[in-house]
C-alpha positions in Angstrom: 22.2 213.9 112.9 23.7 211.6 115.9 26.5 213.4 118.5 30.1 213.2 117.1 33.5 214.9 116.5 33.0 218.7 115.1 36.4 218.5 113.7 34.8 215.6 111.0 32.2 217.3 107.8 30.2 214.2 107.5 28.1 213.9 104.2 25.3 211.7 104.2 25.7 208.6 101.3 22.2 208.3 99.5 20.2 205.4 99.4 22.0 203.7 103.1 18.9 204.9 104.8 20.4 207.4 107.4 23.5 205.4 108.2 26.1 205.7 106.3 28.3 209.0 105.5 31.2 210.1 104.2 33.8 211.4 106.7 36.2 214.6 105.7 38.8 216.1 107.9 41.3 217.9 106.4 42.9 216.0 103.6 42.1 212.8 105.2 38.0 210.9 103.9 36.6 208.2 105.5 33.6 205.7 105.2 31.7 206.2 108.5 28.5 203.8 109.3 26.5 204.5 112.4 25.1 200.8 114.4 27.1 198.5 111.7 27.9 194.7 112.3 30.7 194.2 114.7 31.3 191.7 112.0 33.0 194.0 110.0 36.5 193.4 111.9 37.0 190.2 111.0 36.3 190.7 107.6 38.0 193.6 107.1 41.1 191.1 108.4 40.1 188.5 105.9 40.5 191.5 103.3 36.6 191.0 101.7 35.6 194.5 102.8 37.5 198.2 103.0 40.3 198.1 105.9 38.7 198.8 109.2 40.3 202.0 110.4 38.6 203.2 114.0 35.6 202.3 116.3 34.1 205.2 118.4 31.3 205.2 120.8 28.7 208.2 120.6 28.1 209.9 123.8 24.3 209.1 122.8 25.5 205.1 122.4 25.7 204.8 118.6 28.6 203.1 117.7 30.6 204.6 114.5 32.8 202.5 112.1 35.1 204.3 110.1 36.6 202.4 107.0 39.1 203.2 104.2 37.3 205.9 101.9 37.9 204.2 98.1 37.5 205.9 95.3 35.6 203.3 92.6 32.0 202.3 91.9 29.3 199.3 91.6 29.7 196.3 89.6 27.3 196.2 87.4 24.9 193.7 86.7 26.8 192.3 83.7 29.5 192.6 85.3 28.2 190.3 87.9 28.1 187.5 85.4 32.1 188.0 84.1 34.2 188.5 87.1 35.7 186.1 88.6 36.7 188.2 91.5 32.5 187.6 92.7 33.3 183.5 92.6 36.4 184.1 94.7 35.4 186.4 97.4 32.0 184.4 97.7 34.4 180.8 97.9 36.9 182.3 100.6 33.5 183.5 102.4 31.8 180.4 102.5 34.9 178.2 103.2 36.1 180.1 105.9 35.9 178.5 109.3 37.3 181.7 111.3 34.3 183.8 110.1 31.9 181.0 110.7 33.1 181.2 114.3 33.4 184.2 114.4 29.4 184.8 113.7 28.9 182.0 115.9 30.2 184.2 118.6 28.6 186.7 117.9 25.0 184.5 118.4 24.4 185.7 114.6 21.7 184.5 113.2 21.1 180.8 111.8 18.2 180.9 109.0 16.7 177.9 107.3 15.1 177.9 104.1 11.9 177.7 106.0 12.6 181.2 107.5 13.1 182.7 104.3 10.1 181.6 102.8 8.5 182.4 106.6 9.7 186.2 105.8 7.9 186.2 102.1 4.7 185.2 104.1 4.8 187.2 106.9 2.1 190.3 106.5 1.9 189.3 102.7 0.1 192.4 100.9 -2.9 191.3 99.8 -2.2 192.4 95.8 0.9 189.9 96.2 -1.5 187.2 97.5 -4.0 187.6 94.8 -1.3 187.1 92.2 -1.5 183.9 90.7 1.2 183.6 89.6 3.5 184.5 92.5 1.6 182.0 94.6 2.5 179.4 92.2 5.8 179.9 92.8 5.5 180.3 96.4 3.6 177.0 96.8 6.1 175.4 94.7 8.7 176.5 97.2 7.2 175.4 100.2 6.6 172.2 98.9 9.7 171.4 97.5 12.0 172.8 101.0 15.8 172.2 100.6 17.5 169.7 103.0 20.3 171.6 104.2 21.7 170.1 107.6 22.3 173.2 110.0 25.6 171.7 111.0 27.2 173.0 107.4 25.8 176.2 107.7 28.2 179.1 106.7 29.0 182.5 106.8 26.7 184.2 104.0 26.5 187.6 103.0 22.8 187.5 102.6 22.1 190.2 100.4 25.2 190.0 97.5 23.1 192.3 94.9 25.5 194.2 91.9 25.1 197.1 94.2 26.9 195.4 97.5 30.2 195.1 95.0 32.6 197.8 95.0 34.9 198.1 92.8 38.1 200.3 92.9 40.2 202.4 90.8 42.9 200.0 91.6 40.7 197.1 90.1 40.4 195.8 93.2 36.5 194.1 94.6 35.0 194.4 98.0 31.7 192.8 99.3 30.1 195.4 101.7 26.8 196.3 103.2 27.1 193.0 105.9 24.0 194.4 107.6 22.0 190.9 106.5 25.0 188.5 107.2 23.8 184.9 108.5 24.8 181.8 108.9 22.7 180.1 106.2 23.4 177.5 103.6 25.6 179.1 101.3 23.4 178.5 98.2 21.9 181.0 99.6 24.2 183.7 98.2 24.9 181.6 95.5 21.3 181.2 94.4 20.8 185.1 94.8 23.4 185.6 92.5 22.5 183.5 89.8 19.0 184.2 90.0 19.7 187.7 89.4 21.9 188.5 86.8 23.0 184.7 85.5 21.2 183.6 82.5 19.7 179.4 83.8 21.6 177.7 80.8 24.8 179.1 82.5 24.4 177.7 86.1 26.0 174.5 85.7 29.2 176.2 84.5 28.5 179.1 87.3 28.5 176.8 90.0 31.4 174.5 88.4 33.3 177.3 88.7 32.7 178.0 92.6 33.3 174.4 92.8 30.3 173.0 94.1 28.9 170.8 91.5 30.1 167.5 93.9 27.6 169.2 97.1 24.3 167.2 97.3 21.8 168.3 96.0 23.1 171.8 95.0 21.0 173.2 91.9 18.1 172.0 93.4 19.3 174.3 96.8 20.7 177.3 94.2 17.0 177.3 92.2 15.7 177.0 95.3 17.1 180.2 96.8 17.0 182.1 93.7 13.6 182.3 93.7 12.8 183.1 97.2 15.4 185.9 96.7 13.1 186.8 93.8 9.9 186.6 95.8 11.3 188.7 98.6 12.6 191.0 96.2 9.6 191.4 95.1 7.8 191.9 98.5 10.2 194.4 99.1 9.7 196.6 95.6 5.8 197.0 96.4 6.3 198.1 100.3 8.0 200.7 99.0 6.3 201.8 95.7 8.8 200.6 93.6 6.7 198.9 90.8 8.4 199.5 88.0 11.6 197.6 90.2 8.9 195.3 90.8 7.8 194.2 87.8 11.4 193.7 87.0 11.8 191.1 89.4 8.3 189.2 88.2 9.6 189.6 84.7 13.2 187.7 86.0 11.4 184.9 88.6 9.4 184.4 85.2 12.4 183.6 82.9 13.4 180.8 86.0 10.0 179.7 86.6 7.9 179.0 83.9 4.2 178.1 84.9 
């Protein structure tokens, strides 16, 4: 446990690997996240995340965020496919210049679809390189690179899973978890989305919706990021013995890529 306040009762929030807690003083409960993005002003501004409250320095140099403690819960991967609230948070994301310059500031990180695929690669376990069918997939991705001009790179979330989405009692969504925020192309988040919880028949009317369908070359860019999302995913599952969460993922990347 870092140095802070003894008038707080901080309660450690499971799964947020050491980070995150909840924050009680008296009456008043808090969301508290030790080393988070200084991102997270701007969009608490933009109202995509819980209101900032506070910013403290730790005499041991962490620095604390406290947010707005909401009472609510995940979206759930249905749910991820019905709300339109997920289409408009991701469009005033994407299409906002202030948080693009913002990150920009910030020297946040600018990741091509070569650096994704560069991540998948990068100290590959060897039972993931033997699979033949992952490789397939990988190969095809490598081969087939989106051309995505850095210049209309955006602010992206970069990891908008059902379990990023928090829903309120007062029907209100939030996006949080910014940890992985980038500027990327924003098909990115889109192809995430989709790739996870969006049956392939339904893209075209997905992406109509977010109001891309005039981009170039878009669902080639969305099926593109889908499945490194997938494959990365994937990677992920096995490092930490997740197989069952594993297979899973194959089991989707196989309903998208069929070889």
């Amino acid at each position: 446990m870092f140095k802070f306040d003894n008038s707080w009762n901080l309660q450690p929030i499971k799964g947020d690997t050491g980070k995150a807690y909840k924050g009680i003083r008296d009456s008043e409960s808090v969301f508290i996240k030790r080393n988070s993005t200084p991102f997270l002003a701007a969009l608490s501004r933009e109202g995509l995340t819980p209101k900032l409250l506070w910013t403290k320095r730790t005499s041991d140099g962490d620095v604390l965020t406290a947010q707005e403690w909401l009472d609510g819960r995940q979206l759930t991967p249905e749910e991820m496919s019905k709300s339109g609230e997920v289409i408009r948070i991701l469009q005033h994301l994407h299409q906002s210049d202030s948080l693009k310059s913002m990150l920009q500031r910030m020297d946040g990180r600018e990741k091509s679809a070569f650096d994704f695929l560069s991540d998948y690669a990068l100290d590959l376990p060897d039972d993931l390189k033997k699979n033949l069918y992952l490789m397939r997939v990988f190969r095809y991705l490598e081969d087939h690179l989106p051309s995505f001009h850095p210049v209309y790179y955006t602010a992206c979330h970069g990891d908008p899973m059902h379990n990023n989405w928090l829903l309120s009692t007062e029907d209100t969504v939030f996006l949080v978890d910014w940890d992985y925020s980038v500027l990327a192309d924003p098909a990115l988040d889109i192809g995430t989305i989709l790739g996870q919880y969006i049956d392939i028949k339904y893209w075209d009317y997905w992406v109509a919706e977010y109001g891309a369908t005039g981009e170039e070359n878009i669902m080639d860019r969305v099926y593109w990021y889908a499945g490194i999302n997938l494959l990365l995913q994937i990677k992920r599952s096995y490092l930490h013995y997740e197989r069952e969460q594993m297979n899973a993922y194959i089991a989707q990347l196989k309903k998208i890529y069929k070889y």
